[in-house]
One Martini backbone bead per residue (centre of mass of N, CA, C, O) as a GRO file, in nm:
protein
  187
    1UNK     BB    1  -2.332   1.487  -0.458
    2UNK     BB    2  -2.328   1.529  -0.773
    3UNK     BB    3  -2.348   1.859  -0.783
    4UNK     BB    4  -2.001   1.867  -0.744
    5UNK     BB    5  -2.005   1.790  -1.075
    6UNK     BB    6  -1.810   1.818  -1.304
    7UNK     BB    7  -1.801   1.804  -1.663
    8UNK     BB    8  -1.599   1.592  -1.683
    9UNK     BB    9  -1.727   1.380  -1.481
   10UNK     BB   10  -1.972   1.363  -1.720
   11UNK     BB   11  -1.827   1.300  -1.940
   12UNK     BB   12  -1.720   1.029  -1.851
   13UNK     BB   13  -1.981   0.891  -1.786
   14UNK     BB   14  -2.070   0.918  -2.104
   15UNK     BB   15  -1.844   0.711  -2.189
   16UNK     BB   16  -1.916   0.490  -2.010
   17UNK     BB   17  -2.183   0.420  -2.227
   18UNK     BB   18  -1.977   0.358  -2.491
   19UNK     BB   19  -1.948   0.050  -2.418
   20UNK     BB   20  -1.918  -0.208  -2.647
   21UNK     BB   21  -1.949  -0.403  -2.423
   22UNK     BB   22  -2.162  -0.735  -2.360
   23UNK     BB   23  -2.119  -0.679  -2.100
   24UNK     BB   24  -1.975  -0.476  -1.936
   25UNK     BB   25  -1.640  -0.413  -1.853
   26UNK     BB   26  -1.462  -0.150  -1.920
   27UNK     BB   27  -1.225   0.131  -1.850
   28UNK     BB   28  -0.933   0.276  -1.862
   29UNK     BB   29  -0.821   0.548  -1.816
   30UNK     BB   30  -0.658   0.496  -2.089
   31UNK     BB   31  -0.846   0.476  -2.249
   32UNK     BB   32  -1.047   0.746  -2.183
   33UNK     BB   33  -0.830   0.928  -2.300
   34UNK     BB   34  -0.872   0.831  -2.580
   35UNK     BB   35  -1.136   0.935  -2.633
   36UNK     BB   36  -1.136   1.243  -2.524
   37UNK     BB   37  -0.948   1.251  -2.776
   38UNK     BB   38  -1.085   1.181  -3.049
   39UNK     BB   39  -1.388   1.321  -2.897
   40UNK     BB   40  -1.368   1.600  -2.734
   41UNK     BB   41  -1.151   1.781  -2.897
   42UNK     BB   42  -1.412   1.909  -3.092
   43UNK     BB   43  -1.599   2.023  -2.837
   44UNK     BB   44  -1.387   2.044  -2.595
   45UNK     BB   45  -1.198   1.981  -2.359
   46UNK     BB   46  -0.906   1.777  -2.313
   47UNK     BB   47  -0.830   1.591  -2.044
   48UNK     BB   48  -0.606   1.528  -1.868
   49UNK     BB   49  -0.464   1.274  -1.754
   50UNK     BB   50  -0.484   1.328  -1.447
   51UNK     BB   51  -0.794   1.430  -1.446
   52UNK     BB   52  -0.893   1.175  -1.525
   53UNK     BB   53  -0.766   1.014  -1.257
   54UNK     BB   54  -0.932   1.186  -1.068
   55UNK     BB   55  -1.226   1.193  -1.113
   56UNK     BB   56  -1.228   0.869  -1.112
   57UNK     BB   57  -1.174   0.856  -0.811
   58UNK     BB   58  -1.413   1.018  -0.730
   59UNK     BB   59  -1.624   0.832  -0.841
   60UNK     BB   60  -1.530   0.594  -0.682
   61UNK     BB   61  -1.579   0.732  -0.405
   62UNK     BB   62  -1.938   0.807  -0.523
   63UNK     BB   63  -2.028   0.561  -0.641
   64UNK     BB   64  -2.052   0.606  -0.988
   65UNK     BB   65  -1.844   0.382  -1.010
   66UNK     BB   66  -1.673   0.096  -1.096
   67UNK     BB   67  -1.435  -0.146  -0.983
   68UNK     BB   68  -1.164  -0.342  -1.117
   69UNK     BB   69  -0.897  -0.552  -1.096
   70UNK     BB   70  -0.633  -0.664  -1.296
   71UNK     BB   71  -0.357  -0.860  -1.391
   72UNK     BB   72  -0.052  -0.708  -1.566
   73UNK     BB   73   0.174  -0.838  -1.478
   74UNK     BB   74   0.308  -0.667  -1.226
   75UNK     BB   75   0.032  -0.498  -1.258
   76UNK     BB   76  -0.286  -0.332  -1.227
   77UNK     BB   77  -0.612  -0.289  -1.404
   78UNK     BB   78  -0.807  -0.056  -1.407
   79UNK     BB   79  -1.161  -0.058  -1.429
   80UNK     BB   80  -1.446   0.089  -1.541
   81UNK     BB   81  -1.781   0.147  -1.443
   82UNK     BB   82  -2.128   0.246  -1.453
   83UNK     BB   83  -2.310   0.286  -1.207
   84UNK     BB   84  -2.640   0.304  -1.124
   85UNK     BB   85  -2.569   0.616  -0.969
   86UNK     BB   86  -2.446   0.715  -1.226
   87UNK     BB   87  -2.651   0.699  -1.434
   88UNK     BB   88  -2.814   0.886  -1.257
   89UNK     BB   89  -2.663   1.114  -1.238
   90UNK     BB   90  -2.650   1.161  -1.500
   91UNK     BB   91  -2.984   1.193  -1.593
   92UNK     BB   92  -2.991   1.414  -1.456
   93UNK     BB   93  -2.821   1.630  -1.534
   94UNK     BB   94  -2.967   1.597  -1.826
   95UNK     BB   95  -3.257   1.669  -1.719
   96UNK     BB   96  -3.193   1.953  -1.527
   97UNK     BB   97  -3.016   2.096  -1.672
   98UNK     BB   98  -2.844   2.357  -1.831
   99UNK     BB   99  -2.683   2.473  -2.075
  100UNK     BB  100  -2.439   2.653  -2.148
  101UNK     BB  101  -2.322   2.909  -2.295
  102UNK     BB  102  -2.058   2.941  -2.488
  103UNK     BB  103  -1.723   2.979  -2.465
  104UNK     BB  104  -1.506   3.174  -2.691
  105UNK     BB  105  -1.201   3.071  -2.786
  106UNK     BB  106  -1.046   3.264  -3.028
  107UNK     BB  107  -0.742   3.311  -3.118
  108UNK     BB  108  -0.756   3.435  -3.383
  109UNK     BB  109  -1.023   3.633  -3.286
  110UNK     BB  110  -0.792   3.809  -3.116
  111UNK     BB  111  -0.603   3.888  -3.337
  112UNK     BB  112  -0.763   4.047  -3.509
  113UNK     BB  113  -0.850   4.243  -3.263
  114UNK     BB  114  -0.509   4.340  -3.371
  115UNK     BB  115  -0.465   4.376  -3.691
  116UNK     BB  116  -0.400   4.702  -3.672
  117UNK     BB  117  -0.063   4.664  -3.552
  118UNK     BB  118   0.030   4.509  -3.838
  119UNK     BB  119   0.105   4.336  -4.101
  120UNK     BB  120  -0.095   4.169  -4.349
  121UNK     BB  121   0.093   3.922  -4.381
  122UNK     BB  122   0.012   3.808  -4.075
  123UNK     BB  123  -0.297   3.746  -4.122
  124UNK     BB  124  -0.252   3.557  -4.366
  125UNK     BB  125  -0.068   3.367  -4.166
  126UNK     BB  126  -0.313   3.299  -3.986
  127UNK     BB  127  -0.551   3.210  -4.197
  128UNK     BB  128  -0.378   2.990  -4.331
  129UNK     BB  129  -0.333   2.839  -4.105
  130UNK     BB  130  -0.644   2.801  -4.001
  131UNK     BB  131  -0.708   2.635  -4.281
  132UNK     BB  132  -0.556   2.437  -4.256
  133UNK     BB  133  -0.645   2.336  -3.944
  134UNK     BB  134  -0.956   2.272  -4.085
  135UNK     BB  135  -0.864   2.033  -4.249
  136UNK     BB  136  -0.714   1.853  -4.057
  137UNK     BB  137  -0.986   1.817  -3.873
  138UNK     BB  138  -1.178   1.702  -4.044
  139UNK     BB  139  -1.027   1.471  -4.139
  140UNK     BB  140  -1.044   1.367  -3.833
  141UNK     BB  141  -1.350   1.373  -3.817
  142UNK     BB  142  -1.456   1.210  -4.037
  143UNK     BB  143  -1.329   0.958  -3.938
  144UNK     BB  144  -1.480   0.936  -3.684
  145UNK     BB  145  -1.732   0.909  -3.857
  146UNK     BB  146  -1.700   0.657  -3.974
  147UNK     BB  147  -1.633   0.453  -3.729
  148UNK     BB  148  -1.945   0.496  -3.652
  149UNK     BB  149  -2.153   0.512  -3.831
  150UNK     BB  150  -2.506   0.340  -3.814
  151UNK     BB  151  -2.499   0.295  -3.522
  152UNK     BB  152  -2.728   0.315  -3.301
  153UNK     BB  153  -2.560   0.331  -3.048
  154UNK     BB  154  -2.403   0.609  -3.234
  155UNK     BB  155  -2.566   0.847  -3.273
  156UNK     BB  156  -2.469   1.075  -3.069
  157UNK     BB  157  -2.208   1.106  -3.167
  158UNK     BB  158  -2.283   1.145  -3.473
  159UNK     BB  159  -2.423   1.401  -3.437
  160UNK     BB  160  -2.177   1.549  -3.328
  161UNK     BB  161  -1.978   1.508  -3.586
  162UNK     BB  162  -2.173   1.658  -3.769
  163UNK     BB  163  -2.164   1.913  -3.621
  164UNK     BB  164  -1.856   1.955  -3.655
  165UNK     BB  165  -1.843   1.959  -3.971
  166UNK     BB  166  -2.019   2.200  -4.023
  167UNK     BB  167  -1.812   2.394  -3.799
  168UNK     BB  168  -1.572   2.375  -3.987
  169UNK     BB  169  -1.694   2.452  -4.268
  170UNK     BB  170  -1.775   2.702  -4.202
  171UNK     BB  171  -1.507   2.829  -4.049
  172UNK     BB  172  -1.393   2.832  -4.351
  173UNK     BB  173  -1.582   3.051  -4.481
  174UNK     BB  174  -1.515   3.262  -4.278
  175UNK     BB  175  -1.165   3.237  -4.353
  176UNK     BB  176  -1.212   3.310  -4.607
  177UNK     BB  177  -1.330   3.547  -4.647
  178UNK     BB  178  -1.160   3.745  -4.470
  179UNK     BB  179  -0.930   3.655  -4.656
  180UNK     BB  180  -1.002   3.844  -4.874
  181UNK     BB  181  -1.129   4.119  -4.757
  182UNK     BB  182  -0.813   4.179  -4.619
  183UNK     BB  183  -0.720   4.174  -4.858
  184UNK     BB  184  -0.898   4.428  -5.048
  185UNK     BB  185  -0.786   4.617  -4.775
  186UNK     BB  186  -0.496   4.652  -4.912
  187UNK     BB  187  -0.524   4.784  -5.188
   0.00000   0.00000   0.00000
């Protein structure tokens, strides 16, 4: 049953294990898709709210969560919570699989790959752009590592936030060092 759930599926039931409530109470769709948006977005693609939507009935469907409906003004707000079923199955998941090496899908190196094509300061102006938004990242992952802060219980996504903000440093050092070299291949 497990077997055929996507990564997005994996993804939302190990949000749903950050649920702050003790005891859990649920996050609804939308609170989920704001997890996804925070902090998924840094370092996996972040799924559309339909997707995330999608995915819930389908965990709903085979009782990986459970569900609960609350009265909210003229309709109900549905919140989801991970059951026992899904537990296990995130568990199997984590336990028996193995990570796929990571799939580099990079803009701007796909730009270089035919930056003889254009004239250079098309290039300074892509690795300018890509140096901002660089900044850019790493203030938005700072934030949320410190909104985790030293709680035992998020020390897992704070180690995600750590490795991102090293991976957005390198990655700094490398588009400064790209743009040196290609300023002084110009010259």
């Amino acid at each position: 049953m497990a077997a055929d759930l996507s990564t997005t599926s994996y993804a939302l039931l190990g949000l749903l294990t950050l649920d702050p409530n003790d005891p859990p109470e649920g996050l609804t769709g939308y609170e989920l898709k704001q997890r996804c948006d925070l902090t998924m977005r840094f370092y996996w693609v972040s799924p559309a709210t339909s997707q995330v939507y999608t995915e819930l009935a389908r965990l709903a469907r085979l009782s990986l969560v459970d569900t609960t409906d609350a009265p909210n003004g003229r309709r109900n707000t549905r919140r989801y919570a991970l059951s026992d079923a899904g537990r296990a199955a995130l568990l199997t998941w984590l336990e028996t699989s193995e990570p796929a090496f990571p799939v580099l899908k990079h803009p701007v190196a796909l730009r270089l790959m035919f930056a003889h094509m254009v004239a250079p300061e098309h290039v300074q102006r892509w690795l300018d752009a890509y140096i901002a938004q660089l900044e850019e990242r790493t203030a938005d992952l700072r934030a949320v590592r410190e909104m985790l802060g030293d709680d035992p219980r998020l020390r897992s996504p704070a180690t995600v936030a750590d490795w991102g903000l090293a991976f957005f440093a390198n990655e700094n050092t490398i588009a400064h060092d790209i743009r040196k070299r290609r300023g002084a291949d110009e010259r």
